[in-house]
KEKOL-585752 format. One line per 2 residues: their letters; for each residue x, y negated, z of N, C-alpha, C, O. Coordinates in nm, 3 decimals. Layout:
% KEKOL-585752
A = X,Y,Z,X,Y,Z,X,Y,Z,X,Y,Z  ...
% end
This chain:
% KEKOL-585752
XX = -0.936,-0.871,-2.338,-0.927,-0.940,-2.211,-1.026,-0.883,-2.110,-1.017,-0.857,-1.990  -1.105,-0.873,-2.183,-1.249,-0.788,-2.049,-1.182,-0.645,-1.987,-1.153,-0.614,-1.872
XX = -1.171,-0.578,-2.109,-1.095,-0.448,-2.084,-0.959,-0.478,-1.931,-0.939,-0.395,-1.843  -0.929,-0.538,-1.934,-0.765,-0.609,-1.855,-0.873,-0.625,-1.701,-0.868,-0.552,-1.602
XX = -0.938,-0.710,-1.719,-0.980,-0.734,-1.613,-1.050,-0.641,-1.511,-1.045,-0.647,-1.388  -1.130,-0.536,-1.608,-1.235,-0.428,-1.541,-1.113,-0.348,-1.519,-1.144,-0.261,-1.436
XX = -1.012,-0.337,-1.547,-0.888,-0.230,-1.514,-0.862,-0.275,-1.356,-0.862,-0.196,-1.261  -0.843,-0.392,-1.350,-0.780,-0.511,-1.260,-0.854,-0.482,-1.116,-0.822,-0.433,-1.008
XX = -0.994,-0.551,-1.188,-1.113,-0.455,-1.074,-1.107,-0.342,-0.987,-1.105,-0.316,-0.867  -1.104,-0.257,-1.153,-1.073,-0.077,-1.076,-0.955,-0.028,-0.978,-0.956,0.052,-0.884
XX = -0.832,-0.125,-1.048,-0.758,-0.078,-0.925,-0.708,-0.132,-0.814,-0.613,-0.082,-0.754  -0.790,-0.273,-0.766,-0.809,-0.307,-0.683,-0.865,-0.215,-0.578,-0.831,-0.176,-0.466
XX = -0.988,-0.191,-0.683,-1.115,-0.138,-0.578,-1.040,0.055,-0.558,-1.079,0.118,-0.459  -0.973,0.102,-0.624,-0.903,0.217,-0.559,-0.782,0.174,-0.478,-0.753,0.231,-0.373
XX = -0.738,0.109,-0.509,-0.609,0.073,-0.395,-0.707,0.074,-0.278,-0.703,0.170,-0.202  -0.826,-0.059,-0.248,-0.895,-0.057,-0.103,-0.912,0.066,-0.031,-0.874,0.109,0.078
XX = -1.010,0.130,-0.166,-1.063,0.293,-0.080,-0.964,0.346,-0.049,-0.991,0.407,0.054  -0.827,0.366,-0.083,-0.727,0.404,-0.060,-0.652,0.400,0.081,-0.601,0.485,0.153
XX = -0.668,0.266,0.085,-0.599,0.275,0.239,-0.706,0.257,0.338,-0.681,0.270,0.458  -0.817,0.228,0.297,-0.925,0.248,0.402,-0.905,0.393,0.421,-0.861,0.416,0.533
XX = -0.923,0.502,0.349,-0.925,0.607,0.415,-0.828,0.643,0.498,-0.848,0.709,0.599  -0.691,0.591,0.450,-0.572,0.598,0.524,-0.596,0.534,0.649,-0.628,0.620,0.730
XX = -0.594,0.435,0.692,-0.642,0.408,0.800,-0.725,0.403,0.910,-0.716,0.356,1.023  -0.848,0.493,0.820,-0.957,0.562,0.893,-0.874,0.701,0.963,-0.918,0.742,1.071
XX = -0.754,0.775,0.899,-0.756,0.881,0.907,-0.613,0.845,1.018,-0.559,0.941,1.072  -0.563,0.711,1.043,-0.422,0.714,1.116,-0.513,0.707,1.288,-0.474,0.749,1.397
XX = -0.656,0.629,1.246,-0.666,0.577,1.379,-0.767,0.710,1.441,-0.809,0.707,1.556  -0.795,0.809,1.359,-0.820,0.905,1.437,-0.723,1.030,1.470,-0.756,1.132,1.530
XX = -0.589,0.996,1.415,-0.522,1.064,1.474,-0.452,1.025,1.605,-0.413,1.096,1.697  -0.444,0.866,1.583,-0.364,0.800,1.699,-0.528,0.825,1.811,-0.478,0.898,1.896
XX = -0.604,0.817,1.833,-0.712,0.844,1.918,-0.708,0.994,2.009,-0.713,1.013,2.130  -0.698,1.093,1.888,-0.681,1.240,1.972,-0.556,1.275,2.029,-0.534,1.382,2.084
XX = -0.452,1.156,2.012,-0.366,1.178,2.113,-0.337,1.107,2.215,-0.265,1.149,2.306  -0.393,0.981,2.212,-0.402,0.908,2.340,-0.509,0.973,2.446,-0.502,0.989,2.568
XX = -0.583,0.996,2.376,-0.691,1.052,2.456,-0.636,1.166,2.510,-0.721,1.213,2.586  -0.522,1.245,2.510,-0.446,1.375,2.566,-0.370,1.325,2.681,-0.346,1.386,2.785
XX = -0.333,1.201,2.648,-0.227,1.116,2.755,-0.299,1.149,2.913,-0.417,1.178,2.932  -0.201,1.137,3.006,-0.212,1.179,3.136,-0.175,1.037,3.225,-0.101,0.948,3.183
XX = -0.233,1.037,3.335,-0.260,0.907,3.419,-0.105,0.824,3.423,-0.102,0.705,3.457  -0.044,0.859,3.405,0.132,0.808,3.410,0.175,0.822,3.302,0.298,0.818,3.304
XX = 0.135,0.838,3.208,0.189,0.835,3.045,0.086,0.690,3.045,0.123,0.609,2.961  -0.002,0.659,3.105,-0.100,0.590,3.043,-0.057,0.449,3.129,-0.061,0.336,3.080
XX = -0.017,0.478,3.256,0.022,0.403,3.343,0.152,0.303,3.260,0.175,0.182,3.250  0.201,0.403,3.221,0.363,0.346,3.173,0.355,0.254,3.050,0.422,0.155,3.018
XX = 0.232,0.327,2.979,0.261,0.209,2.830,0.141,0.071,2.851,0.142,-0.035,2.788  0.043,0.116,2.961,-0.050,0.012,2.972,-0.136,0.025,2.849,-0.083,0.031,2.738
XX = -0.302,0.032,2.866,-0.407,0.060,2.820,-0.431,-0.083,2.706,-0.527,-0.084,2.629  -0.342,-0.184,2.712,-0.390,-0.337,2.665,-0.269,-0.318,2.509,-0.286,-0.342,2.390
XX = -0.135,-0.260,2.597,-0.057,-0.321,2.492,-0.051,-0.152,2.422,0.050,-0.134,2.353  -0.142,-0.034,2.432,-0.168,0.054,2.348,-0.247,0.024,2.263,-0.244,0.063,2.147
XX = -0.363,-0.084,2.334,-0.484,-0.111,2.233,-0.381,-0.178,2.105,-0.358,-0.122,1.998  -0.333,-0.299,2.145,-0.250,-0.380,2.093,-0.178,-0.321,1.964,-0.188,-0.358,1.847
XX = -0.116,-0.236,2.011,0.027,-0.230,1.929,-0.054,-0.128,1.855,-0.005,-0.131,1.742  -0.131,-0.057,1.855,-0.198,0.059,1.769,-0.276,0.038,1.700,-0.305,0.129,1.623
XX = -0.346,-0.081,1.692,-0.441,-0.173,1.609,-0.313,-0.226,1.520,-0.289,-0.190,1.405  -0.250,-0.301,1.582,-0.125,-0.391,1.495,-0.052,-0.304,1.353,-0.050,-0.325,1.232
XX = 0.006,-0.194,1.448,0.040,-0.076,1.339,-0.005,-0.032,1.236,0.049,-0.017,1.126  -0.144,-0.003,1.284,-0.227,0.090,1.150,-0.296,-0.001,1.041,-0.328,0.039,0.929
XX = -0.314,-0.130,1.090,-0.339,-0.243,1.018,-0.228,-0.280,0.908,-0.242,-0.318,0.791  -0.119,-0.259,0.981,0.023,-0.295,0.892,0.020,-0.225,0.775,0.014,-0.286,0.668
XX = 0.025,-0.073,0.781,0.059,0.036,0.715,-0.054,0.014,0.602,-0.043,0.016,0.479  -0.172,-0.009,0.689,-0.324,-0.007,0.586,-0.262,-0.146,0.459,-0.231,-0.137,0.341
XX = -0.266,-0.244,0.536,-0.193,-0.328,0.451,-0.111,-0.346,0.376,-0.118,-0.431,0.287  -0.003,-0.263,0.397,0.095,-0.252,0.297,0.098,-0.148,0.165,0.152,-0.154,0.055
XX = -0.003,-0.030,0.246,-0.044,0.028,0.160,-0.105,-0.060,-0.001,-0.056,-0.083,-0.112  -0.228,-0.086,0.062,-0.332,-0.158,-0.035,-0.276,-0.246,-0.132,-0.322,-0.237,-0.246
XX = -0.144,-0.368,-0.102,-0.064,-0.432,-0.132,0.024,-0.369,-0.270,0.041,-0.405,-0.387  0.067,-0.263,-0.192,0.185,-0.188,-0.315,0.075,-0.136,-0.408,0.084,-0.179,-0.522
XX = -0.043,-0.039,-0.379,-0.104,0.012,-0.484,-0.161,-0.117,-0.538,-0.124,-0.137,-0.653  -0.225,-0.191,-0.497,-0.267,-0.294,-0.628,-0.200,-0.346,-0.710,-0.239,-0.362,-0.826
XX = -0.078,-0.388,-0.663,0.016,-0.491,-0.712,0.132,-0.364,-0.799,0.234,-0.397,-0.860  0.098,-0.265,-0.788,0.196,-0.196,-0.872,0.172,-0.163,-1.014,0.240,-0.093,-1.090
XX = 0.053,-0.232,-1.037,-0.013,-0.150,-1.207,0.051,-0.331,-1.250,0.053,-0.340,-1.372  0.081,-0.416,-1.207,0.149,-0.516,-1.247,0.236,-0.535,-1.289,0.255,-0.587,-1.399
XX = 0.361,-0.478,-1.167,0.496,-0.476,-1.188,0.518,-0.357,-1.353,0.614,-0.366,-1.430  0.429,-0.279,-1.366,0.441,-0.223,-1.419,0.424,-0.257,-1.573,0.487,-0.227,-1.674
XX = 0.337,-0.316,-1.553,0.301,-0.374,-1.692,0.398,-0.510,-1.747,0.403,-0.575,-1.852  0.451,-0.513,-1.652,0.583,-0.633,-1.653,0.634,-0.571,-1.734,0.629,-0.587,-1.856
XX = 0.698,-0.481,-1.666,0.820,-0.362,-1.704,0.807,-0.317,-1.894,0.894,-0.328,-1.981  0.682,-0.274,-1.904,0.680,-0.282,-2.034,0.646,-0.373,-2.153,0.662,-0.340,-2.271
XX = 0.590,-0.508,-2.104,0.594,-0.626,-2.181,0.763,-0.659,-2.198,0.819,-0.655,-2.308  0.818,-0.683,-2.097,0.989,-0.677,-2.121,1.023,-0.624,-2.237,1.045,-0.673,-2.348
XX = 1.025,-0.454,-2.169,1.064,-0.386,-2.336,1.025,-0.366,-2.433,1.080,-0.293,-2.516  0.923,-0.423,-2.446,0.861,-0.414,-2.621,0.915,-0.564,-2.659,0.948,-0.594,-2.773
XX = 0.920,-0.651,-2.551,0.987,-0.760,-2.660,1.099,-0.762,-2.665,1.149,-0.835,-2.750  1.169,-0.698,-2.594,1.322,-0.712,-2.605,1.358,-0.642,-2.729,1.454,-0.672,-2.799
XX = 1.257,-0.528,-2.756,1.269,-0.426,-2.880,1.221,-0.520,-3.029,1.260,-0.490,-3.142  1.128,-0.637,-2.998,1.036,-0.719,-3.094,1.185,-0.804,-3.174,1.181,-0.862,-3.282
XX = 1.301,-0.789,-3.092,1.419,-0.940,-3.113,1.460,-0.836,-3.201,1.415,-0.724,-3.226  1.565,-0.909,-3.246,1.671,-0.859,-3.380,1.801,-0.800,-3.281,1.857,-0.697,-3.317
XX = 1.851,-0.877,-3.138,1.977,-0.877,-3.123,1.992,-0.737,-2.994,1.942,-0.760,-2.884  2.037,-0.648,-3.010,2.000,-0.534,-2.876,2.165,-0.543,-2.821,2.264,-0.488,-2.870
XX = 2.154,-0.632,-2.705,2.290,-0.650,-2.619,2.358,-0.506,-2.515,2.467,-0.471,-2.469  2.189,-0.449,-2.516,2.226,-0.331,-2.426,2.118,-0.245,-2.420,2.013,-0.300,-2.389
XX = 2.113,-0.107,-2.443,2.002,-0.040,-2.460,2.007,0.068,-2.331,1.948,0.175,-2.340  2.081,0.030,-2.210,2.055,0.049,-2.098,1.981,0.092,-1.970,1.981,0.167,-1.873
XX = 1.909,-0.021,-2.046,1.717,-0.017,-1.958,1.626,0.072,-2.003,1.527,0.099,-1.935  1.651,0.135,-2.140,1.506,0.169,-2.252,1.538,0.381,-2.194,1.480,0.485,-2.225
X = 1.624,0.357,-2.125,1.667,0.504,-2.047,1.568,0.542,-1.966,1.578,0.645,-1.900
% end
């Protein structure tokens, strides 16, 4: 059980670093190109709803990132508690899945 948990930990704590860097690395790309933008590119999208929507975005992505990598050493371990017990029964209806 300790073992389970310090796993649990670990890939929490790499999923985070994970999309922190990702998102360190979206918002300095979205930066060196706004910062290229010209007085009527800048005019047109408005300086509030660039802040806006470019914070909103990279937050998303960061988030969804972090989300799938943590939560995927789960689904995963689903996946194979399933088939070892389905393999543990006597009755095999379909050997389908074990592909």
């Amino acid at each position: 059980a300790l073992l389970s948990i310090l796993a649990s930990v670990g890939n929490v704590f790499l999923a985070s670093q994970t999309s922190q860097k990702l998102g360190q690395k979206l918002r300095s790309d979205v930066y060196r190109k706004v910062i290229n933008y010209s007085h009527d590119e800048m005019d047109k999208v408005g300086t509030s709803s660039l802040i806006t929507r470019t914070t909103n975005d990279v937050t998303q992505i960061q988030k969804r990132l972090d989300d799938d990598l943590a939560n995927d050493d789960h689904g995963t371990n689903h996946a194979h508690r399933g088939k070892l017990f389905g393999l543990s029964k006597e009755s095999y209806p379909d050997h389908g899945f074990l592909d």
